[in-house]
N, C-alpha and C positions, 0 to 999 in steps of 0.2 A: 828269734825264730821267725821264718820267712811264712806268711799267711797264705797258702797257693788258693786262689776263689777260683771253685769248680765251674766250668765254662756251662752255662745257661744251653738245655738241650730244649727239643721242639715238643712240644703237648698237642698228639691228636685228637686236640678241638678245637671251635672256631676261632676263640678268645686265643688261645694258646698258637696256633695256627696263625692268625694275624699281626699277633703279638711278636713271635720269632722272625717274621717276616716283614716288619718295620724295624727291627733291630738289624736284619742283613740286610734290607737296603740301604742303611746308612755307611755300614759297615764297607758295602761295594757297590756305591751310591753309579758311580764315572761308569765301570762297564755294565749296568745292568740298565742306565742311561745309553750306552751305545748300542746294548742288544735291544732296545727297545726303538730305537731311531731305524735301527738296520730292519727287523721286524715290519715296522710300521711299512717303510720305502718299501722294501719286497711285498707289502698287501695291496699296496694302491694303484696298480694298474687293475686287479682286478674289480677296485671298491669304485674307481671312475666308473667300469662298464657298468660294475652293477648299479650305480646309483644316475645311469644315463637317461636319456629320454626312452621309455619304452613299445617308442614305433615300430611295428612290428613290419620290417624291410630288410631285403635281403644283406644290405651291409652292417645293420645291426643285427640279427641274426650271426652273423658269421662273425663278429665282435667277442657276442655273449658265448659263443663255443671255444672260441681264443682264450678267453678270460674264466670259460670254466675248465681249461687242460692248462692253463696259466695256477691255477689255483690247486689243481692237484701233483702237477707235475715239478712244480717250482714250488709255490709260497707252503706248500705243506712241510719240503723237506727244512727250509730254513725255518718254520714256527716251531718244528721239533726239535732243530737245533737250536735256539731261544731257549724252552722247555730244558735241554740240558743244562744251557749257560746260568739258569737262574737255580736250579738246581745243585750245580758247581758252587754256588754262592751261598746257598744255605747250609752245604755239609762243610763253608771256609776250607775249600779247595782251588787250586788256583783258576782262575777263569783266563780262559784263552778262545778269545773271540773268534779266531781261522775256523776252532771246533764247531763251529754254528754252521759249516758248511761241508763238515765232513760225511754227511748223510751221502752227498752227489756222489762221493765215493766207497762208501765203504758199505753203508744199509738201505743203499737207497729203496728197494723192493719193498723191504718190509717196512719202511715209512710209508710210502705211495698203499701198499696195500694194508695197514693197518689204518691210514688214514681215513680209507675210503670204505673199509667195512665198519668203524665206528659210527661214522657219518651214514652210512644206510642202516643199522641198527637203533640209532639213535632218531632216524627222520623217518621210519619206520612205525615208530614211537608213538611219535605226533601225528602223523596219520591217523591212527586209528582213535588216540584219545591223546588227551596234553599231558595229561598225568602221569600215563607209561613211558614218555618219551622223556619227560624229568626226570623218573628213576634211572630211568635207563642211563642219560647223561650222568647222572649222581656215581652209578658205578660203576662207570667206563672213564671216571675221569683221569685215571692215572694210566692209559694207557698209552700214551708219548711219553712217558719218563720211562716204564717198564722197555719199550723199544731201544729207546739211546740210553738206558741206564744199564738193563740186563740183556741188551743185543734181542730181545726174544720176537720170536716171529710173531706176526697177528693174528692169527687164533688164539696161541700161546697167552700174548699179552692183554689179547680180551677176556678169557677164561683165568689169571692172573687176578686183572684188574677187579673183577667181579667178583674173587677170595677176600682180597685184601681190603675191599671198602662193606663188604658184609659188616654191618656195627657199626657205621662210619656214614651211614647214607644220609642220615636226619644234618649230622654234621659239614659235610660235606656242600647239601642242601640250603643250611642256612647261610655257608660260606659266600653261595650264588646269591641268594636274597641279598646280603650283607653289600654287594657289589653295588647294588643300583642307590642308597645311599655316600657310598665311599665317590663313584664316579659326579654326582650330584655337586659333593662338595670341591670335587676337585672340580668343575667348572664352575663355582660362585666361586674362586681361590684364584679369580683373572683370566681363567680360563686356563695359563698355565696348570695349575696345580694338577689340571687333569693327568699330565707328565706322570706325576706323584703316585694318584691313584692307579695308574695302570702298573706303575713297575711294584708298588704294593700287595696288589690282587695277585697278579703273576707270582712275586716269592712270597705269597698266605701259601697259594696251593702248591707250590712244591714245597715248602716246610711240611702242609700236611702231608704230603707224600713222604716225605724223609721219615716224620713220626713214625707212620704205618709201619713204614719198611722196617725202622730201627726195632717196634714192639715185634716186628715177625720175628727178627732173627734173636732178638733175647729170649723169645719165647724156647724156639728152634733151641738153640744153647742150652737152656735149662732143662730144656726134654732130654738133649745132647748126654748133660752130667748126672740125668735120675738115669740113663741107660746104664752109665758107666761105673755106680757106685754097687760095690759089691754086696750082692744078698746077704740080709739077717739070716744067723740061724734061728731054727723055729727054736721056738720056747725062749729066745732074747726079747 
């Protein structure tokens, strides 16, 4: 008799979250190594400026305005398509790398403007205290999956996003802490390793987002089948 072993699903927590997400990067080690190469190249023109001399002249000036419509208009829609590719990886879907750039044609809108109201709600945050602007990040993190997973628009996928990580914030939270020893070790690891650590972190949090999603709609289905089961009579 043939022993079928039930495929290992994602636990929305950090343990369980990092855990799934070292087992898919092994799994599809090569493209989530290439979406991480592609990723990277499309961030560094705008990581030169920013990490340039900060003379305040009018050719830098007009550098740093290049390099912040370089950052919203270009490296946002490929980081979200990243976000998909690693995504695609953790539900063992096929990954097709072209996909990383279909935002330029098909969502691009609501990437450019879901990018940009996270990013002012979240630096809004910090403004005023550091703490709000942590939470704030905390449950806005899924909204670039929400975007290129359920098409939804950006109000949508912020008001989404903000559902779905209720209960999940502390978690979520410790996932970021959890980052700055994971990157730490990946540059004692020859500096390579750091490779390691970034495509790790990247498929933790969309595993945790698969989790989320996965407990929504079991949830949804069970509520689904109490609708559908037909009334006791009284006195049963």
């Amino acid at each position: 008799m043939e022993i079928i072993k039930e495929e290992r699903r994602p636990e929305a927590t950090i343990t369980g979250s990092y855990g799934y997400g070292w087992q898919q990067m092994w799994k599809h080690f090569l493209y989530l190594f290439l979406v991480m190469i592609i990723v990277g190249i499309a961030e560094s023109p705008a990581s030169i400026v920013r990490d340039s001399d900060t003379d305040i002249s009018p050719g830098t000036i007009v550098l740093q305005i290049l390099a912040a419509a370089y950052w919203v208009f270009v490296f946002s829609v490929v980081k979200y398509g990243g976000d998909l590719m690693y995504l695609r990886a953790i539900r063992n879907q096929k990954v097709e790398i072209s996909e990383m750039f279909d935002g330029f044609r098909k969502n691009y809108i609501n990437i450019i403007l879901a990018n940009l109201l996270t990013f002012a709600i979240v630096g809004l945050g910090f403004v005023f205290l550091i703490v709000p602007g942590i939470i704030l990040a905390c449950r806005l993190a899924f909204v670039s999956y929400l975007v290129m997973d359920k098409n939804m628009e950006p109000i949508a996928a912020v008001e989404k996003s903000w559902e779905m990580t209720k209960g999940h914030g502390w978690q979520i939270f410790g996932m970021g802490l959890l980052v700055i020893p994971i990157v730490i070790g990946g540059l004692l690891c020859f500096i390579v390793g750091i490779v390691f650590s970034i495509i790790w972190i990247c498929a933790a949090f969309a595993s945790m987002y698969h989790a989320v999603d996965l407990e929504e709609k079991e949830q949804l289905n069970d509520e689904f089948v109490d609708e559908k089961k037909p009334a006791q009579p009284e006195g049963k």
